[in-house]
Every structure is written in C-alpha cells, then in structure tokens.
BANUVO-712568 format. One record per residue: x, y negated, z negated of N, C-alpha, C, O in turn. Coordinates in steps of 0.02 Angstrom, whole numbers, padded with zeros to 5 digits, always signed. Example, Ala and Ser with C-alpha at 12.3 -4.5 7.8 and 13.67 -1.06 7.14 Angstrom:
BEGIN
+00660+00284-00390+00615+00225-00390+00660+00165-00390+00712+00166-00423;+00642+00112-00354+00684+00053-00357+00645-00002-00394+00670-00057-00402;
end
This chain:
BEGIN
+02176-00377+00617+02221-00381+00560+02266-00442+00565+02269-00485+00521;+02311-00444+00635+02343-00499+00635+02300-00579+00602+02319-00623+00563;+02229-00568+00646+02197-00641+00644+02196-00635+00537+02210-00678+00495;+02183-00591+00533+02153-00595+00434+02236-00655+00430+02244-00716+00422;+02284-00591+00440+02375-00644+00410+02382-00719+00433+02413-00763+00402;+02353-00726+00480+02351-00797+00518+02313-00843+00470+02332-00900+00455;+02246-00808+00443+02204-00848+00411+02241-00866+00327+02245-00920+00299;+02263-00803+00303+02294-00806+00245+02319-00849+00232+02300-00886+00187;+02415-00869+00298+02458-00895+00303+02422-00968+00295+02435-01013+00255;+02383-00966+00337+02351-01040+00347+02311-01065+00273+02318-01124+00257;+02283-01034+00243+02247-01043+00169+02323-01065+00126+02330-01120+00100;+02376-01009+00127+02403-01021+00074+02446-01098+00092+02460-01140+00049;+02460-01104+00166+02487-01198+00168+02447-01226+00137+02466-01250+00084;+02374-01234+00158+02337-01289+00134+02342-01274+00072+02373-01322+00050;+02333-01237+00026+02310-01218-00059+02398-01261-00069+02399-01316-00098;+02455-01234-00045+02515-01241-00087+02535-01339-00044+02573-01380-00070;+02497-01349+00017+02512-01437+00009+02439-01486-00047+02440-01542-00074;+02388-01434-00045+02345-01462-00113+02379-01458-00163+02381-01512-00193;+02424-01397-00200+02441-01401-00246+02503-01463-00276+02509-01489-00332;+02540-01472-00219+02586-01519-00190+02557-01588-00205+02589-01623-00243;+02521-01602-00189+02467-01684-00186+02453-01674-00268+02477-01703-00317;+02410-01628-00263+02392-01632-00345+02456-01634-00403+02449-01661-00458;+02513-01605-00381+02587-01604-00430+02593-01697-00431+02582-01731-00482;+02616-01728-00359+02632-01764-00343+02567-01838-00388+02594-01887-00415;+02501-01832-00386+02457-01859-00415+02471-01865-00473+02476-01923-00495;+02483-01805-00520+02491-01800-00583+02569-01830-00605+02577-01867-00653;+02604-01814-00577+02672-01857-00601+02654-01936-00590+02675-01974-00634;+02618-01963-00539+02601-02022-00524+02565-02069-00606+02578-02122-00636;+02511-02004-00616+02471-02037-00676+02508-02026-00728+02500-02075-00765;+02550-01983-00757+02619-01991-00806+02658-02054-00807+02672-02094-00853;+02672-02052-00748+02704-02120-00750+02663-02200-00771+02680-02250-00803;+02608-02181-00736+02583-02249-00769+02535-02238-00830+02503-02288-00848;+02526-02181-00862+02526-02180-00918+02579-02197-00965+02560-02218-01020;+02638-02193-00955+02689-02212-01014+02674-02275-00982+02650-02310-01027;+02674-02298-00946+02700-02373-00909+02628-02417-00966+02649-02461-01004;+02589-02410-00967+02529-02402-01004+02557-02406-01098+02555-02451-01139;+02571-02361-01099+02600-02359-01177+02640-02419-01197+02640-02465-01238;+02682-02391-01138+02740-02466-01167+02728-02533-01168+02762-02577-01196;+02663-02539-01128+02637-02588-01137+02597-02617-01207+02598-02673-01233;+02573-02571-01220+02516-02550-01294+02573-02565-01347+02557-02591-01400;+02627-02552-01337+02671-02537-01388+02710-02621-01399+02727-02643-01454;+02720-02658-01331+02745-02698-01326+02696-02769-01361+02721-02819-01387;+02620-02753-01353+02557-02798-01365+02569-02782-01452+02576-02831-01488;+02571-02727-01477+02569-02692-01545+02613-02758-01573+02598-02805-01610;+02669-02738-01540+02723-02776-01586+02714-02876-01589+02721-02913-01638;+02700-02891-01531+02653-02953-01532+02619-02964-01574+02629-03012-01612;+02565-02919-01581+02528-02950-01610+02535-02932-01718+02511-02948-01773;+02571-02902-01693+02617-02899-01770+02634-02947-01795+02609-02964-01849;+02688-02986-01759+02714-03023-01756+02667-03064-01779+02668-03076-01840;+02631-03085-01747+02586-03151-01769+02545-03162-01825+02523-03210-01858;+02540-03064-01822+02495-03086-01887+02545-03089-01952+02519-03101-02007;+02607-03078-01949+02670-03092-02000+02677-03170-01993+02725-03184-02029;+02650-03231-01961+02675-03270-01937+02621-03302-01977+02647-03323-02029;+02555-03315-01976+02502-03306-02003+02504-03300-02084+02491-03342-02127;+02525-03230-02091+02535-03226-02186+02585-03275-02210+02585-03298-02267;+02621-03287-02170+02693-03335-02195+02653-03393-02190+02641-03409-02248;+02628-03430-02156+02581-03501-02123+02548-03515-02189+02549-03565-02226;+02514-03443-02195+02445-03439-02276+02484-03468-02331+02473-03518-02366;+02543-03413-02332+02576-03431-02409+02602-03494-02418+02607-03522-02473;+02624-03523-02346+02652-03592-02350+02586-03624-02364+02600-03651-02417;+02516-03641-02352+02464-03665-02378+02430-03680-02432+02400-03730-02451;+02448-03590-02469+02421-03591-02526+02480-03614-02565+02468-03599-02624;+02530-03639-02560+02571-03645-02600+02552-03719-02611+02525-03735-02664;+02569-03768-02559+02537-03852-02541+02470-03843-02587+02461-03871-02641;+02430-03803-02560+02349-03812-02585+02376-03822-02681+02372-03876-02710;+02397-03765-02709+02420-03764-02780+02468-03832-02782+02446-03875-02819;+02498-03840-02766+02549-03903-02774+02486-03952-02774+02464-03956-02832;+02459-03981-02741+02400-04026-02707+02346-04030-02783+02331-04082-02812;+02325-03967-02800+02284-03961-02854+02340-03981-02927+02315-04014-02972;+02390-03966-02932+02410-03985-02998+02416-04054-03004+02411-04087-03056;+02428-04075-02942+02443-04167-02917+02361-04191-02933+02355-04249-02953;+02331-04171-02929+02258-04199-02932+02239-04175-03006+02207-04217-03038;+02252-04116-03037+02248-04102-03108+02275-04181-03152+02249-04222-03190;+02336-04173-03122+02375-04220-03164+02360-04299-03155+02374-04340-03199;+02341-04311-03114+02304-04369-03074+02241-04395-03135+02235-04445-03169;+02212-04349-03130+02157-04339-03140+02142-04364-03238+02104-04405-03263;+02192-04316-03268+02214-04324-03321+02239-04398-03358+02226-04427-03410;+02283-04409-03300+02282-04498-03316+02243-04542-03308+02245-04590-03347;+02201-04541-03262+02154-04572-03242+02108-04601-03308+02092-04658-03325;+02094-04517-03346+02032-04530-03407+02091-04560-03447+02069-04608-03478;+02137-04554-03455+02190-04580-03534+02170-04660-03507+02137-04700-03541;+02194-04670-03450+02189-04725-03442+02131-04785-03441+02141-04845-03448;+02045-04740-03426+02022-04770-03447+01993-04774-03541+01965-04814-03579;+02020-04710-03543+02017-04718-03628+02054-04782-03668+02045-04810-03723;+02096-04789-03617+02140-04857-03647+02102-04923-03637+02082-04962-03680;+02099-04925-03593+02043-04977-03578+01981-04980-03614+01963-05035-03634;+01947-04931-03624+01885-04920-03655+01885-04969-03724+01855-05020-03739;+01945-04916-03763+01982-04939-03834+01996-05036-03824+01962-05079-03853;+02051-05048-03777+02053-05107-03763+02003-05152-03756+02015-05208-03779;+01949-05144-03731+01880-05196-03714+01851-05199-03784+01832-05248-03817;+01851-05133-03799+01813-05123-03872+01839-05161-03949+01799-05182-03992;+01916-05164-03954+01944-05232-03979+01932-05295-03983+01974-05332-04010;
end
C-alpha cells in the first residue's frame, strides 16, 4: 500500500510540473501572440498610410493630367484658327 502512495505522490509531481511547463508554454505563446498582433496592427496602419498617400499622389495626377489636356485642347484649337488664317491669307 505504502509503495501504491509513493507511486501516486510521484505521478501527481510529474502530472502537476507537466501541467506547470504546459501553463508556463502557453502564457509564453500569448505573449508572442499579441506581440504578433501588434505587429499586424502596426504593418495595417503602414500600409494604410501609403495607400492614402497613393490616392492623394493619383488625385494630384489626375488633376495635372486634366489641366495638361485642356492646355492641349486649347493649344490645339489655335493651332487650326491659325492655320485657317493662313489658309484664308495665301488664298488672297
């Protein structure tokens, strides 16, 4: 009987320093799970960022591009008056 309590005593250390390691494991991977997040969270906002950085870049583009096209509309427009003038002129 004694030896059975001996064996018990001895099971329940090992089971309760396994359980111990395994507590100790699991707080370990908590921790670098958030450590993990905050990272995710920190990249998130990066790359937010850029892509806000990006739409602003665009609109500044398309804005030039439209400016650029009315300059060439208008360009363009004089160009024919002007050789209409000429045309008229030679044709005199």
């Amino acid at each position: 009987m004694q030896e059975h309590l001996v064996n018990l005593e001895s099971l329940v250390e090992r089971v309760t320093k396994r359980i111990n390691e395994l507590m100790e494991e699991n707080r370990q991977l908590k921790e670098e799970i958030e450590l993990h997040r905050e990272i995710l969270e920190e990249k998130d906002r990066e790359v937010e960022a850029i892509r806000e950085e990006h739409r602003r870049v665009l609109e500044e583009k398309e804005k030039e591009l439209s400016s650029l096209r009315s300059v060439q509309k208008e360009t363009e427009e004089r160009i024919k008056a002007l050789l209409e003038k000429i045309k008229e002129a030679v044709m005199e």
